[in-house]
MMTF fields as JSON, N, C-alpha, C and O atoms, coordinates in Angstrom:
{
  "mmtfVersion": "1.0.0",
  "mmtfProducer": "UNKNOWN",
  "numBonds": 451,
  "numAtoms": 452,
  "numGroups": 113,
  "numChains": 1,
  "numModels": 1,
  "chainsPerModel": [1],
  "groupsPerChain": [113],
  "chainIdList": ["A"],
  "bondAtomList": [4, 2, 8, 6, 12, 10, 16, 14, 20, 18, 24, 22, 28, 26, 32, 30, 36, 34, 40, 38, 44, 42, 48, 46, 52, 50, 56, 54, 60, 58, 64, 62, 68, 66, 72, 70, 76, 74, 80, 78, 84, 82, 88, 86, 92, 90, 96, 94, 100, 98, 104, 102, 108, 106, 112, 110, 116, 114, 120, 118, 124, 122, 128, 126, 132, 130, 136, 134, 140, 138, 144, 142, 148, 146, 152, 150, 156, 154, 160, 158, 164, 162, 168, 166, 172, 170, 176, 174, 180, 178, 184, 182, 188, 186, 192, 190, 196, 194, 200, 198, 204, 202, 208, 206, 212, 210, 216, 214, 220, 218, 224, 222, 228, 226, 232, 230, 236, 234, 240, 238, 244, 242, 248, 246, 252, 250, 256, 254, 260, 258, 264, 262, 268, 266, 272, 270, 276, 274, 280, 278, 284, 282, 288, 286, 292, 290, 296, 294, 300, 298, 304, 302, 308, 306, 312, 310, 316, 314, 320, 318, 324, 322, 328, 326, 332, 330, 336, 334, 340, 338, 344, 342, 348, 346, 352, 350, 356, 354, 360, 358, 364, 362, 368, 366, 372, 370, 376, 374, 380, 378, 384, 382, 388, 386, 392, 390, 396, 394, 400, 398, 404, 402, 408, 406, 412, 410, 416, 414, 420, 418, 424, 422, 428, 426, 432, 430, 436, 434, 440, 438, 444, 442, 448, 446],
  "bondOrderList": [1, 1, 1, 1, 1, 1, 1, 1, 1, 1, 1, 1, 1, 1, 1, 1, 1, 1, 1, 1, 1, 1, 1, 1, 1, 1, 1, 1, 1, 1, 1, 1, 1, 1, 1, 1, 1, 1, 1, 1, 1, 1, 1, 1, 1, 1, 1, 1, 1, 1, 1, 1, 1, 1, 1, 1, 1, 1, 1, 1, 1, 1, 1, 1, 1, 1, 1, 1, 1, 1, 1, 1, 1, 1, 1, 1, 1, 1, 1, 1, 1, 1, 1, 1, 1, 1, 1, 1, 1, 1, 1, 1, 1, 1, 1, 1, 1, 1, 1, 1, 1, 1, 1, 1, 1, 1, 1, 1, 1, 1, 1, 1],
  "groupList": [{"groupName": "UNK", "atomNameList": ["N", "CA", "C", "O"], "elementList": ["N", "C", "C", "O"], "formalChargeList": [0, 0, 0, 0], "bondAtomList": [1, 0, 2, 1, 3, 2], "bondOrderList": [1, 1, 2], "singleLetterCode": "X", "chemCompType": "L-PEPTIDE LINKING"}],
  "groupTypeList": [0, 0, 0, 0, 0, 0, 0, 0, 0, 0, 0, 0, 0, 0, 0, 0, 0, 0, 0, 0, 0, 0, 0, 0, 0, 0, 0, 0, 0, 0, 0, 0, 0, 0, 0, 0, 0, 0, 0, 0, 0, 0, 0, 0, 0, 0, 0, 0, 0, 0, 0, 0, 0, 0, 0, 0, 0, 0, 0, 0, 0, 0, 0, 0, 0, 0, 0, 0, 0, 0, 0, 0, 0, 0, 0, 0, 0, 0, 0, 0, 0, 0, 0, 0, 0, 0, 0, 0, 0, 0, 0, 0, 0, 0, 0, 0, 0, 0, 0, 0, 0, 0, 0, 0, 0, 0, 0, 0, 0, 0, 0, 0, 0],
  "groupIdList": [1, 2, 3, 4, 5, 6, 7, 8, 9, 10, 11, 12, 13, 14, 15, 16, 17, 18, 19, 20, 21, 22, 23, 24, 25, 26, 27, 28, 29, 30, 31, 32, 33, 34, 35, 36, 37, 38, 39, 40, 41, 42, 43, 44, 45, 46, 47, 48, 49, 50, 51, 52, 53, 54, 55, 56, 57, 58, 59, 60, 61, 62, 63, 64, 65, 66, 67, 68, 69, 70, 71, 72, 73, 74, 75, 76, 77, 78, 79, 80, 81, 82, 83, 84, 85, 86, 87, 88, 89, 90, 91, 92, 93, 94, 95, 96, 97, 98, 99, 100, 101, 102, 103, 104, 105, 106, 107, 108, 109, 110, 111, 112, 113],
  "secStructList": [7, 7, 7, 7, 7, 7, 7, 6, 6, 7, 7, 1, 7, 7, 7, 2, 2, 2, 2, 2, 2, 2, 2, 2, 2, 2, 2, 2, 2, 2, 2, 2, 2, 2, 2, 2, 2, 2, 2, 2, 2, 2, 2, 2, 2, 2, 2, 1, 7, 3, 3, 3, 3, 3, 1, 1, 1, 1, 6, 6, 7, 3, 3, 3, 3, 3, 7, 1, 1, 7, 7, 3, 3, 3, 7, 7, 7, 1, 1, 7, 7, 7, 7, 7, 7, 7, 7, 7, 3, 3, 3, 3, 3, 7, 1, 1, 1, 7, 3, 3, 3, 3, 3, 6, 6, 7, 7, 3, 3, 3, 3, 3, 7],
  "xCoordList": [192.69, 192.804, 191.486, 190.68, 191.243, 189.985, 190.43, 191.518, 189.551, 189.583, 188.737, 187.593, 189.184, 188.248, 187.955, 188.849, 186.857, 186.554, 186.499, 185.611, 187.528, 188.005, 186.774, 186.576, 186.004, 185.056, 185.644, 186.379, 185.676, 186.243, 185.467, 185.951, 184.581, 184.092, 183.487, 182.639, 183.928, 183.374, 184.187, 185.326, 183.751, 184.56, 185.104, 184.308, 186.168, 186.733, 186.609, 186.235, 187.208, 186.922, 185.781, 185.253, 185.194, 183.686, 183.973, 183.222, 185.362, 185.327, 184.929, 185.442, 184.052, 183.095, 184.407, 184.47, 185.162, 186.587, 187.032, 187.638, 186.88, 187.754, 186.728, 187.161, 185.327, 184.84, 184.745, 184.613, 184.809, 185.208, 186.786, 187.209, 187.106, 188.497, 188.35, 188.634, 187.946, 187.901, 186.825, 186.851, 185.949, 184.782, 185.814, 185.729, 186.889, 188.164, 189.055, 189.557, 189.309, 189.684, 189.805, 190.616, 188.036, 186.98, 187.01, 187.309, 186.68, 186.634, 187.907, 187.955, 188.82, 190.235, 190.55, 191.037, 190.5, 190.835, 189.575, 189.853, 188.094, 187.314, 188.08, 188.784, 188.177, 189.142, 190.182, 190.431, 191.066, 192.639, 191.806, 192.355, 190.895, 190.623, 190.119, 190.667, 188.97, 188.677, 189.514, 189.626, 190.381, 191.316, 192.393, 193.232, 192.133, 192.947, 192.334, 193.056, 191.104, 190.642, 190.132, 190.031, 189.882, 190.399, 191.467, 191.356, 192.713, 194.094, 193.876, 193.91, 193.607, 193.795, 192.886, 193.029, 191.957, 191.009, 191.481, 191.538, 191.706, 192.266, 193.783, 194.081, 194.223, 195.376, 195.102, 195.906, 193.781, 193.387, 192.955, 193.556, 192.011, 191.326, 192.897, 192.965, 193.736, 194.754, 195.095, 195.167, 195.288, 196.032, 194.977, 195.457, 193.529, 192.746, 192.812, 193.148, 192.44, 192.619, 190.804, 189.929, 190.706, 189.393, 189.324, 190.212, 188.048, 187.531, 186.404, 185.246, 187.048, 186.103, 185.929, 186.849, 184.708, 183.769, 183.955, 183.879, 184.152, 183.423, 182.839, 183.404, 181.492, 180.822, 180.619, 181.119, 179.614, 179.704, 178.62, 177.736, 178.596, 177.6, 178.342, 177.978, 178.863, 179.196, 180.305, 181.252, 180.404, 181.565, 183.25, 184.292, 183.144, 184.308, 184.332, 184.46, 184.018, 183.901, 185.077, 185.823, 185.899, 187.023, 186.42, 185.301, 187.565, 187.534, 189.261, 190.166, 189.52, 190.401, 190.863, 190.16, 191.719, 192.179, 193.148, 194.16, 193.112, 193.949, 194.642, 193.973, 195.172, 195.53, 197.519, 198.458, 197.525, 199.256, 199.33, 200.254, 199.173, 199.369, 199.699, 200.788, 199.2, 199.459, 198.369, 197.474, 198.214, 197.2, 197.145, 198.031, 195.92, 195.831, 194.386, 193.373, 194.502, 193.648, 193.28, 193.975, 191.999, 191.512, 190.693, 189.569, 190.632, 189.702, 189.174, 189.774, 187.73, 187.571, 187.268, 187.132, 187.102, 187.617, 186.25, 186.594, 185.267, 184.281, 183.016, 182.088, 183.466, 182.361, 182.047, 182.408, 181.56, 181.292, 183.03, 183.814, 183.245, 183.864, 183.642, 182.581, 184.348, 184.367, 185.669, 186.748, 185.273, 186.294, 185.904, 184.76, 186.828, 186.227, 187.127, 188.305, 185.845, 186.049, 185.095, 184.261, 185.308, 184.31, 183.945, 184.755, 182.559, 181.863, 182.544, 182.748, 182.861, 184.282, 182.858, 183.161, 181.746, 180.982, 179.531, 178.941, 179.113, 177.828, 177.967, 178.36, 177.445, 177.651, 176.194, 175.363, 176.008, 174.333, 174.536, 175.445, 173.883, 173.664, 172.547, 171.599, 172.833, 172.37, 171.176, 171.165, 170.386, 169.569, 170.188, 169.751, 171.106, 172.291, 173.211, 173.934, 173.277, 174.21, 175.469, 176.302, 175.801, 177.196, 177.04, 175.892, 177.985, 177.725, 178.59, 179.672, 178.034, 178.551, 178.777, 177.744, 179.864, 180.382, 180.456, 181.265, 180.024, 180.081, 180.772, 180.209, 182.091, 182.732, 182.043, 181.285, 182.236, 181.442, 182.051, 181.566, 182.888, 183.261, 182.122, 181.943, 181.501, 180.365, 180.92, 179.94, 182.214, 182.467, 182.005, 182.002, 181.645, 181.254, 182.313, 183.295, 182.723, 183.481, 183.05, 181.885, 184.291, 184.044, 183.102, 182.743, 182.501, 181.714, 182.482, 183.23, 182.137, 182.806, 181.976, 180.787, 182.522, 181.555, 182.219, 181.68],
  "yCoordList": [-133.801, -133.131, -133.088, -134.002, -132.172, -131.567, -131.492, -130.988, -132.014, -132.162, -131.355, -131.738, -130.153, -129.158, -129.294, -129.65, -129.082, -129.186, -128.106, -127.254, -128.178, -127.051, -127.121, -128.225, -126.087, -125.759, -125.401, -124.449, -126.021, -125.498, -124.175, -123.051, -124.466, -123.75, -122.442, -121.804, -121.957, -120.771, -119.794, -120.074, -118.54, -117.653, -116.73, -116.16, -116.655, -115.969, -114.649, -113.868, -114.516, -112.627, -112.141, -113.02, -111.257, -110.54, -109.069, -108.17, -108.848, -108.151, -107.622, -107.986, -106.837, -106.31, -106.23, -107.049, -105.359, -105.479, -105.948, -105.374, -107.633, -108.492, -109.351, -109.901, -109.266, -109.061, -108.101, -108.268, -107.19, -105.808, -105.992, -105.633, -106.557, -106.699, -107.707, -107.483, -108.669, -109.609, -109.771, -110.709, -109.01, -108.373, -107.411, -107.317, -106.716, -106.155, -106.892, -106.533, -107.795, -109.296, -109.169, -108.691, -110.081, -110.445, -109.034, -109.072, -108.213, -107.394, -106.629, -106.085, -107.023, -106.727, -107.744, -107.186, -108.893, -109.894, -110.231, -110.698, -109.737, -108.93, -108.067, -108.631, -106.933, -106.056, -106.298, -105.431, -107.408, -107.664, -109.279, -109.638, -109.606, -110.571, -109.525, -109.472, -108.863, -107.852, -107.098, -107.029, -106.276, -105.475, -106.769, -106.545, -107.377, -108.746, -109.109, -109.37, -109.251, -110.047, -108.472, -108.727, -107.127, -106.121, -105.759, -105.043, -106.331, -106.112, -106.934, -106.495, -108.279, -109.136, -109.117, -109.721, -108.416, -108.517, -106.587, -106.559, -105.416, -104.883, -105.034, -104.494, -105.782, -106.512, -107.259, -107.353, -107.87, -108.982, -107.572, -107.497, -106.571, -105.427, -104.894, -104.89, -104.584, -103.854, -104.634, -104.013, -105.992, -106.58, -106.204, -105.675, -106.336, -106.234, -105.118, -104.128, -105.22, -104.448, -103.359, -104.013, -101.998, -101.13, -99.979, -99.126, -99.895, -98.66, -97.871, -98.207, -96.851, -95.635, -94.524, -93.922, -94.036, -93.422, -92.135, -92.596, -90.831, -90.184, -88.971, -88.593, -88.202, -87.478, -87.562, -86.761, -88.866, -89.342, -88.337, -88.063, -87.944, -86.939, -85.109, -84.005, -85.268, -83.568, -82.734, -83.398, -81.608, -81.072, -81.504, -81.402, -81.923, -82.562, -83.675, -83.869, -84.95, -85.596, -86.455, -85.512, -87.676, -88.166, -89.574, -90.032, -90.117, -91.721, -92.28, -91.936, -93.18, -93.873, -95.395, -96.4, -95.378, -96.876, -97.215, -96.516, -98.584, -99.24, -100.619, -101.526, -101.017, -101.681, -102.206, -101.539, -103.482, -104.118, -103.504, -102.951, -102.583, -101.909, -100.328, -99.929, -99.533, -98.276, -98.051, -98.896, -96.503, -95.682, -94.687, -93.94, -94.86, -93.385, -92.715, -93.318, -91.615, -90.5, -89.754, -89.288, -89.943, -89.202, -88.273, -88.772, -86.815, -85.806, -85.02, -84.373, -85.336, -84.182, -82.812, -82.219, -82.016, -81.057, -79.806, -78.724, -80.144, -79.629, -79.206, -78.397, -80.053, -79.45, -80.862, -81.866, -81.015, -81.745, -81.867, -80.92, -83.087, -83.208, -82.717, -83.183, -81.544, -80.564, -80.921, -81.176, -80.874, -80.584, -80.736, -80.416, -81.208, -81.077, -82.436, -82.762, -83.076, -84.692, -84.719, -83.862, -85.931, -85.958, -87.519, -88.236, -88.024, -89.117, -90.448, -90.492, -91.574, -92.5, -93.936, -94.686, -93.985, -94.792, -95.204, -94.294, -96.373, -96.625, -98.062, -99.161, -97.512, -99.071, -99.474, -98.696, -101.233, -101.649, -103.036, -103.848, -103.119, -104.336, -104.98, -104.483, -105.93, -107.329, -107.705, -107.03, -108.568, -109.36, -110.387, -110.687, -110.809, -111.979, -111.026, -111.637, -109.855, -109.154, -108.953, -108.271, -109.458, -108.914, -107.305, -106.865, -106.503, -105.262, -105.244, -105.815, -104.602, -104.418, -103.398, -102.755, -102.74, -101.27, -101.003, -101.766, -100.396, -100.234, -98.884, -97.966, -98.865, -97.453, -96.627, -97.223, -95.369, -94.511, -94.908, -94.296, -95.699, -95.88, -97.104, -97.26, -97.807, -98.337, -99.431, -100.083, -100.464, -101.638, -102.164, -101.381, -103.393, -104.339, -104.272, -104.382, -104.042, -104.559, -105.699, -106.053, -106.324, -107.515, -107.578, -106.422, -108.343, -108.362, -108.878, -109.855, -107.843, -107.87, -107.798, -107.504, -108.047, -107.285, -106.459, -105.792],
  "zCoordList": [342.515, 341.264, 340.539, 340.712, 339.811, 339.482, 337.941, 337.664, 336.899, 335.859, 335.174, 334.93, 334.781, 333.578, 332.321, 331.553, 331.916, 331.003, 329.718, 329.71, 328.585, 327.728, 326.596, 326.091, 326.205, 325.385, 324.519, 324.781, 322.777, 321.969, 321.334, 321.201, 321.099, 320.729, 321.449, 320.826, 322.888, 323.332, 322.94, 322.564, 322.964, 322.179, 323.421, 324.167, 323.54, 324.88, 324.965, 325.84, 323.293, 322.858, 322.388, 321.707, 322.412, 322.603, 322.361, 322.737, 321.566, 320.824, 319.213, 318.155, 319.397, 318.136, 316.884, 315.968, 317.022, 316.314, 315.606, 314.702, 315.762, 315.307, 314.068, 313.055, 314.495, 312.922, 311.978, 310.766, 312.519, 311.674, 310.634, 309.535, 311.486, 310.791, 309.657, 308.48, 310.079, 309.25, 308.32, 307.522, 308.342, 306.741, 305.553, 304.329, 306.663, 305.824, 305.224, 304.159, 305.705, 304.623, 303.821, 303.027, 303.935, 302.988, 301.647, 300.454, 302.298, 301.38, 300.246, 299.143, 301.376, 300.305, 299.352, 298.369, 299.206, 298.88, 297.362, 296.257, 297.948, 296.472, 295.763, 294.926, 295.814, 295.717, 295.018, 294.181, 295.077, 294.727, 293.186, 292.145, 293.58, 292.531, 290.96, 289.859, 291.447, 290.358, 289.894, 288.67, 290.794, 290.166, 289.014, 288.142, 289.276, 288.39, 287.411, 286.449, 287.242, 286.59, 285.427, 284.227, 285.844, 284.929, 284.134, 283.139, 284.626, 284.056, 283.131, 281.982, 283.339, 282.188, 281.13, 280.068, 281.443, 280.308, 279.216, 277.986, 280.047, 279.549, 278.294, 277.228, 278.94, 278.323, 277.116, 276.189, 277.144, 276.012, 274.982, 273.91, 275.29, 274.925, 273.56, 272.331, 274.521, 274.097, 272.689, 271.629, 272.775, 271.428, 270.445, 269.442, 270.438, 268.953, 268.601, 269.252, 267.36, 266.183, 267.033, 267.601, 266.903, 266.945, 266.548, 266.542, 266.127, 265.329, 266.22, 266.468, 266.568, 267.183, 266.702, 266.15, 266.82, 266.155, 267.394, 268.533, 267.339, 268.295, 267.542, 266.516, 268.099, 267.55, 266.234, 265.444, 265.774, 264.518, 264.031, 264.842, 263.198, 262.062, 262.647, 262.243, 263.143, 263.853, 263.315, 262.894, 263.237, 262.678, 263.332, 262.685, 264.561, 264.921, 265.773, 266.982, 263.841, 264.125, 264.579, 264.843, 264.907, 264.861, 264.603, 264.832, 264.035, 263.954, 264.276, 263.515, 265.515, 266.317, 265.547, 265.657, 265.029, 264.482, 265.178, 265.121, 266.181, 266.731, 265.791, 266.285, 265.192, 265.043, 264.984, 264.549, 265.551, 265.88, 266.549, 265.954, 267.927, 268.722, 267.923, 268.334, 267.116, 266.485, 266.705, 266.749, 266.936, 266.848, 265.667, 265.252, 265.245, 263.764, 264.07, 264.425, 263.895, 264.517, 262.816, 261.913, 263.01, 261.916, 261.924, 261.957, 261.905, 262.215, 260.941, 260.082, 261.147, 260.0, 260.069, 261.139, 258.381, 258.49, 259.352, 259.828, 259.358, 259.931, 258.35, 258.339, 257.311, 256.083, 255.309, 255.923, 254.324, 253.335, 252.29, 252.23, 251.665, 251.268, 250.21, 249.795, 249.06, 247.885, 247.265, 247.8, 245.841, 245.137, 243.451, 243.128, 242.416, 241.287, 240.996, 241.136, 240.487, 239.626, 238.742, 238.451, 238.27, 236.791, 237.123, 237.71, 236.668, 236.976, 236.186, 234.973, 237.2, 236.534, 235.832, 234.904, 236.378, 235.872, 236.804, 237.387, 236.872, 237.45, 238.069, 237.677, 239.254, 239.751, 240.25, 240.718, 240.004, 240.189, 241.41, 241.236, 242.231, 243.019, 242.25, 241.642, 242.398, 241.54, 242.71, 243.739, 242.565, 243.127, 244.07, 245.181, 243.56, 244.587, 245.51, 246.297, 245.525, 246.313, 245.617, 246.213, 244.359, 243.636, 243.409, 243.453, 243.199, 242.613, 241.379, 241.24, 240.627, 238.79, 238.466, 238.279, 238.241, 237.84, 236.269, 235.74, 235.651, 234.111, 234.456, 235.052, 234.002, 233.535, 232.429, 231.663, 232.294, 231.323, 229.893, 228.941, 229.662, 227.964, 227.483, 226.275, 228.296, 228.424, 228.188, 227.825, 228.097, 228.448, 229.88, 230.83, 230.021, 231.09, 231.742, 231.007, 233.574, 234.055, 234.872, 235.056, 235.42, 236.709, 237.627, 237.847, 238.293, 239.307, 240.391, 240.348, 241.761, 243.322, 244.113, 243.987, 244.925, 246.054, 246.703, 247.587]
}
């Protein structure tokens, strides 16, 4: 009796193939983590509150408010805002950053910001 000797490590198959296959794995399994790790961050995206701007200074301009999951769509009209008002008072920024509104009857009002 003749005792052989089993090589673990020789590779029997020497087919090109079967790493091909298995870079397809590799590569699906990239694939299936990112597509994941997009959902969830879309998902996080979705709950906040956002404000979008599109074609800001242009005649059609829009502004997008997401907030609690609602959408409000605001478009303007393509001009300057017109109409007829009369001047309600004067308002001054301070040196500290408060601002001070004096109505035109010329009493002092509150300071805000």
């Amino acid at each position: 009796m003749s005792i052989r000797h089993v090589n673990i490590l020789a590779e029997e198959d020497d087919d090109p193939m079967l790493s091909a296959v298995n870079l397809v794995d590799v590569f699906l399994v990239l694939v299936v983590a990112l597509l994941t790790a997009v959902a969830v961050r879309s998902q996080a995206t979705a709950q906040e509150d956002v404000t979008i701007i599109r074609n800001p200074g242009k005649p059609d301009m829009e502004i997008v408010v997401r907030e609690q999951g609602r959408e409000v769509r605001y478009k303007g009209a393509g001009s300057a805002a017109q109409g007829a008002g009369v001047r309600a008072g004067v308002a001054y920024k301070l040196e500290d950053g408060n601002i001070v509104y004096i109505p035109e009857g010329g009493a002092a009002a509150g300071a805000g910001r």
